[in-house]
C-alpha positions as protocol buffer text, in pm:
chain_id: "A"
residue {
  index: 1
  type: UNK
  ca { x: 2098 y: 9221 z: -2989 }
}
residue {
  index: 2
  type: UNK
  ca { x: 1787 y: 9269 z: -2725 }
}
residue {
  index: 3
  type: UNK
  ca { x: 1889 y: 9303 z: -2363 }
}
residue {
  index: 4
  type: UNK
  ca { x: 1952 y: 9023 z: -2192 }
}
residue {
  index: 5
  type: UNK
  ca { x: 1637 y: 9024 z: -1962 }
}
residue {
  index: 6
  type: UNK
  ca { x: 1364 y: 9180 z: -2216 }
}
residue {
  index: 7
  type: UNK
  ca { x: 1150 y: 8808 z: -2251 }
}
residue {
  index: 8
  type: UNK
  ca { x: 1100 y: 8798 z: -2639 }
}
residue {
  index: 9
  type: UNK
  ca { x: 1040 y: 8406 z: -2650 }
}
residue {
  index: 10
  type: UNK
  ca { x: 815 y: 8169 z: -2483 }
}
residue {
  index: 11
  type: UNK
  ca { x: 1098 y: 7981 z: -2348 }
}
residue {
  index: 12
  type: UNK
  ca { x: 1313 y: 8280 z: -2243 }
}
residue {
  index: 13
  type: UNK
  ca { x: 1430 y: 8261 z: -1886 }
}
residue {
  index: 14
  type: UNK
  ca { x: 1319 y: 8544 z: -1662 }
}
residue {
  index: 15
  type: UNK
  ca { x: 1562 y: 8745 z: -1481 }
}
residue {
  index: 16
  type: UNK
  ca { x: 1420 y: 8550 z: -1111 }
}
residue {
  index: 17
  type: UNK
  ca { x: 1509 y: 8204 z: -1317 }
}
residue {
  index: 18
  type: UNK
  ca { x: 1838 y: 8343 z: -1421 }
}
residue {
  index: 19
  type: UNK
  ca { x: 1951 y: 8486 z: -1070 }
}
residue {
  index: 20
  type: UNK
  ca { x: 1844 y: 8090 z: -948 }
}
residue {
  index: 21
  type: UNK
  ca { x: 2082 y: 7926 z: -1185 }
}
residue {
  index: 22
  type: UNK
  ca { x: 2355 y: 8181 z: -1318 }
}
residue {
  index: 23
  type: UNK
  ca { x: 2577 y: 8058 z: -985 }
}
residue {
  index: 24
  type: UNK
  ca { x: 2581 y: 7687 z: -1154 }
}
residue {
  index: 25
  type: UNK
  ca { x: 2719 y: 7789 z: -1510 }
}
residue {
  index: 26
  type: UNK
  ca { x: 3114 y: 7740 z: -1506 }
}
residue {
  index: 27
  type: UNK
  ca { x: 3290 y: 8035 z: -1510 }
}
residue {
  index: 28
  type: UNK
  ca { x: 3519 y: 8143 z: -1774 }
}
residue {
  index: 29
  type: UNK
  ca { x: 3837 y: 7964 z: -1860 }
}
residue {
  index: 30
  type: UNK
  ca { x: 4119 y: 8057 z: -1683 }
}
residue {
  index: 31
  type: UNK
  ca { x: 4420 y: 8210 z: -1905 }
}
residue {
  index: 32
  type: UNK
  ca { x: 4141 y: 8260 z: -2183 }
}
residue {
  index: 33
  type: UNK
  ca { x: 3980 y: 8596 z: -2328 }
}
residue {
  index: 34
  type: UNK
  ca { x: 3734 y: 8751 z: -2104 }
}
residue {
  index: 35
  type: UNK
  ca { x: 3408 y: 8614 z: -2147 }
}
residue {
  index: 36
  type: UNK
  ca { x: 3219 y: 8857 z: -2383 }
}
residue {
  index: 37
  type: UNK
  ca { x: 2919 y: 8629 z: -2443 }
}
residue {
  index: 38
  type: UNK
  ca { x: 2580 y: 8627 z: -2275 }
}
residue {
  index: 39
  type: UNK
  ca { x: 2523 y: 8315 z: -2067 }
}
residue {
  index: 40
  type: UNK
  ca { x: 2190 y: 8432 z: -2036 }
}
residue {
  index: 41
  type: UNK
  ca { x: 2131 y: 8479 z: -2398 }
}
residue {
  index: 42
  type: UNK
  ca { x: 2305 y: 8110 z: -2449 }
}
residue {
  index: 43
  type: UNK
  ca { x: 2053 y: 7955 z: -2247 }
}
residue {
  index: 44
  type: UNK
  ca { x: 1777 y: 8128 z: -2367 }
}
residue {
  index: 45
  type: UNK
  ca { x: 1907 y: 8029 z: -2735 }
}
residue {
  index: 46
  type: UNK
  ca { x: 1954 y: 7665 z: -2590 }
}
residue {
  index: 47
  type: UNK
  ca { x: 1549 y: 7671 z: -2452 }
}
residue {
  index: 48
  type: UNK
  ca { x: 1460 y: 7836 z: -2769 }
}
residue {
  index: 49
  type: UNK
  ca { x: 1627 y: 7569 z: -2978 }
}
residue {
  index: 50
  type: UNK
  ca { x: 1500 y: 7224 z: -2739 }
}
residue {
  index: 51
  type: UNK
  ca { x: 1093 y: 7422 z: -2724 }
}
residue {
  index: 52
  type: UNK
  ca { x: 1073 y: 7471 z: -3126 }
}
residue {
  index: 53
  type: UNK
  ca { x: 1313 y: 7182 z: -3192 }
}
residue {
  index: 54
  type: UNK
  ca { x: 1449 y: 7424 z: -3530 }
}
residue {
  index: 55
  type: UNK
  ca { x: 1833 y: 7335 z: -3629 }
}
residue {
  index: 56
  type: UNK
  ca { x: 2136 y: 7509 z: -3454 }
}
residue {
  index: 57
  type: UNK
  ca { x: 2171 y: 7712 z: -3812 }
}
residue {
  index: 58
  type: UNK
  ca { x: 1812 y: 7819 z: -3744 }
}
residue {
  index: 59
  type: UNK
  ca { x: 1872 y: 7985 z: -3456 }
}
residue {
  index: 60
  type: UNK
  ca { x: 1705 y: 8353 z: -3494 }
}
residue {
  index: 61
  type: UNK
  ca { x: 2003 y: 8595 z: -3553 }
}
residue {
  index: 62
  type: UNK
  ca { x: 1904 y: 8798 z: -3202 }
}
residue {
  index: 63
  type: UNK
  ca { x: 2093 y: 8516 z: -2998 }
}
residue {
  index: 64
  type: UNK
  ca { x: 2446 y: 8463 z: -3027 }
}
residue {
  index: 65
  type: UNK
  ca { x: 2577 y: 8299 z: -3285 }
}
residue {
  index: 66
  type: UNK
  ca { x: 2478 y: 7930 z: -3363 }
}
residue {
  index: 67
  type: UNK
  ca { x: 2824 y: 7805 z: -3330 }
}
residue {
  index: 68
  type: UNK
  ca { x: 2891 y: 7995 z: -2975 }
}
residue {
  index: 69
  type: UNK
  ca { x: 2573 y: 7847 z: -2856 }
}
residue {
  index: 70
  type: UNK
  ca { x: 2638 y: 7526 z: -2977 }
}
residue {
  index: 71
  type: UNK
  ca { x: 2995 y: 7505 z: -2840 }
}
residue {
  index: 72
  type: UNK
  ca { x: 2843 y: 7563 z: -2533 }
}
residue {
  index: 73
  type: UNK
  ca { x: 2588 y: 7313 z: -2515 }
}
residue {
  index: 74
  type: UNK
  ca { x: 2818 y: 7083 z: -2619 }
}
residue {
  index: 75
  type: UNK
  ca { x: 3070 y: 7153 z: -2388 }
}
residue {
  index: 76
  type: UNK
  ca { x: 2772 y: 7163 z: -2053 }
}
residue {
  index: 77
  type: UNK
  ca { x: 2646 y: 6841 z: -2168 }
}
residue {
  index: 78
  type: UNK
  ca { x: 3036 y: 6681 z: -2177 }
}
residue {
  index: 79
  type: UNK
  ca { x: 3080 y: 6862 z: -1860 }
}
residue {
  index: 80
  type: UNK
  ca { x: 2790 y: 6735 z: -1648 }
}
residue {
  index: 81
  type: UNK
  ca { x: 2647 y: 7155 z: -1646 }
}
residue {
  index: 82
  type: UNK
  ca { x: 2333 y: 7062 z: -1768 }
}
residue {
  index: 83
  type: UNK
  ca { x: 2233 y: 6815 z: -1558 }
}
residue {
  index: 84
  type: UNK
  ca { x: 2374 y: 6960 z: -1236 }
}
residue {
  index: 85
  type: UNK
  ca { x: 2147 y: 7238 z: -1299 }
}
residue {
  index: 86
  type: UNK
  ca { x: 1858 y: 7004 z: -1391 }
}
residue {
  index: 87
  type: UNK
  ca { x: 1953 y: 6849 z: -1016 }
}
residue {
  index: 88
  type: UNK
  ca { x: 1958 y: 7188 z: -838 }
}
residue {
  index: 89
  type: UNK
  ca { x: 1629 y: 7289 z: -1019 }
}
residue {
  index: 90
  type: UNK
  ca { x: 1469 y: 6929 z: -903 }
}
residue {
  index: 91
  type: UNK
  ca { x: 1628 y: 6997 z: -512 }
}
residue {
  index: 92
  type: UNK
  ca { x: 1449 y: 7357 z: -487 }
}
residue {
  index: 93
  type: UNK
  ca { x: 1076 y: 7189 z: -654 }
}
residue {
  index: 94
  type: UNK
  ca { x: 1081 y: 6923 z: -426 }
}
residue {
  index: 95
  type: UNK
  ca { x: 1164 y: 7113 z: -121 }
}
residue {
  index: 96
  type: UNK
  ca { x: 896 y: 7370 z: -184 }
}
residue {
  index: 97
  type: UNK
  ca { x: 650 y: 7069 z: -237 }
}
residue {
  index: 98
  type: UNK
  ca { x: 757 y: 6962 z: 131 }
}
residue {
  index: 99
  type: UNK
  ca { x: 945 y: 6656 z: 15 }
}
residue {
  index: 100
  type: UNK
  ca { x: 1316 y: 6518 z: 100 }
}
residue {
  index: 101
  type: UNK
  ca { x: 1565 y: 6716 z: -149 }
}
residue {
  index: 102
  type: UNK
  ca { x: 1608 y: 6344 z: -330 }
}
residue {
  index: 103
  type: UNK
  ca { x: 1376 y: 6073 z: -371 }
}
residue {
  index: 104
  type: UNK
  ca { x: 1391 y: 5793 z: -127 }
}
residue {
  index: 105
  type: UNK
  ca { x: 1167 y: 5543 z: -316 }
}
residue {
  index: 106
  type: UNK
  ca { x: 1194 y: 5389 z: -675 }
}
residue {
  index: 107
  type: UNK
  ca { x: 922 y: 5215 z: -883 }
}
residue {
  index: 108
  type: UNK
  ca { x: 1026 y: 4967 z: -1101 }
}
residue {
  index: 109
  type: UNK
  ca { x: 741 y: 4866 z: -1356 }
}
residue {
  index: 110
  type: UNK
  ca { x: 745 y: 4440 z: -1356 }
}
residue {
  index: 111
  type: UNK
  ca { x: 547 y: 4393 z: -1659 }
}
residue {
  index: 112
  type: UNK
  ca { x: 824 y: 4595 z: -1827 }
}
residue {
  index: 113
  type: UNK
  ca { x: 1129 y: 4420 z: -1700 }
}
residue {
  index: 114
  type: UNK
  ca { x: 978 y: 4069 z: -1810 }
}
residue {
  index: 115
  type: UNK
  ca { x: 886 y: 4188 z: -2213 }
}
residue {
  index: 116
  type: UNK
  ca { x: 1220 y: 4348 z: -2191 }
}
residue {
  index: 117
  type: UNK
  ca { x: 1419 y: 3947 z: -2055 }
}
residue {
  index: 118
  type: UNK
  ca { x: 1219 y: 3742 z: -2286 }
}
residue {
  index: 119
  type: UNK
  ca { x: 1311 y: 3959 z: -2612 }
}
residue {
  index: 120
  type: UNK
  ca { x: 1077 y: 4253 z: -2649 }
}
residue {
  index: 121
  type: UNK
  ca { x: 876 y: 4341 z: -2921 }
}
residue {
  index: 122
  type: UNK
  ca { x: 922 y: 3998 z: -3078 }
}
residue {
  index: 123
  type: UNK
  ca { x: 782 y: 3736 z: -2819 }
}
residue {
  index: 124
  type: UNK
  ca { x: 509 y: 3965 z: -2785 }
}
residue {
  index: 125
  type: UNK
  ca { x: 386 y: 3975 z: -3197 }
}
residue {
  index: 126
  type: UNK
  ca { x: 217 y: 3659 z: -3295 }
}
residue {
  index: 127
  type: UNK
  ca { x: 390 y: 3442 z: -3524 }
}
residue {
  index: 128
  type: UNK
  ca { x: 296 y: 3473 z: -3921 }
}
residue {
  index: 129
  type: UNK
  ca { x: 62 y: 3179 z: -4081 }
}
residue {
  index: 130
  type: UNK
  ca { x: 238 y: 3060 z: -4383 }
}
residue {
  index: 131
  type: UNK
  ca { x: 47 y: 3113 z: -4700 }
}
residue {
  index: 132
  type: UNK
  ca { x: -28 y: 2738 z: -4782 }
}
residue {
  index: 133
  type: UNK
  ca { x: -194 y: 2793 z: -4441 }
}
residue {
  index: 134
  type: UNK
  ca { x: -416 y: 3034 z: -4497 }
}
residue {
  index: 135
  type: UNK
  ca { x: -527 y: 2941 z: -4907 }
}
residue {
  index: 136
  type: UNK
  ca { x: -858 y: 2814 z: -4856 }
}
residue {
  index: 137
  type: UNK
  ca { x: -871 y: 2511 z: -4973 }
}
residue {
  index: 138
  type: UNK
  ca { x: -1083 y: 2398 z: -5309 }
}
């Protein structure tokens, strides 16, 4: 396996994006074997994985194995992991833009909420014209 920090993929987190989000991944369970897998290597694998959108079997054989990263994601997106760091990520942008840590407005699209309370897709289709209809006639 490649160190942990050498950036072989597009979507490979540097070591600055690491240090910003290694505090947020649980730490290992307690009682359990020591932890001898990569978080870093996980996530990267994870990123590789959502970026080229391959199967978890497809996973190039320099990342952990496909099950360990798998259990993993699995067990983050159960666990609320992923989006906490999603949240933490969103915080830090929006502070360095100059903006309140959350939003304080919301825009609701009306044309939207009215196709979606009178049925959708179908009020909006016009209806079909039998075929006795539209025969021309002799």
């Amino acid at each position: 396996m490649a160190l942990a920090f050498e950036k072989r993929y597009t979507s490979d987190l540097t070591y600055e994006q690491w240090k910003r989000i290694e505090s947020l991944i649980p730490p290992a369970k307690f009682g359990g074997h020591p932890r001898t897998t990569c978080m870093h290597c996980v996530l990267n694998a994870i990123f590789y994985r959502l970026k080229n959108g391959c199967t978890w079997r497809d996973l190039p054989k320099d990342f952990p194995a496909w099950e360990t990263v798998y259990d993993y994601y699995r067990q983050w997106s159960l666990d609320g992991t992923l989006v906490g760091i999603h949240a933490e990520l969103r915080r830090e942008v929006r502070k360095q833009a100059g903006k309140a840590e959350t939003p304080t407005a919301c825009i609701i699209d009306s044309q939207s909420v009215e196709t979606a309370q009178k049925g959708g897709c179908v009020v909006m289709m016009r209806g079909r014209r039998s075929r006795v209809e539209s025969a021309i006639s002799p």
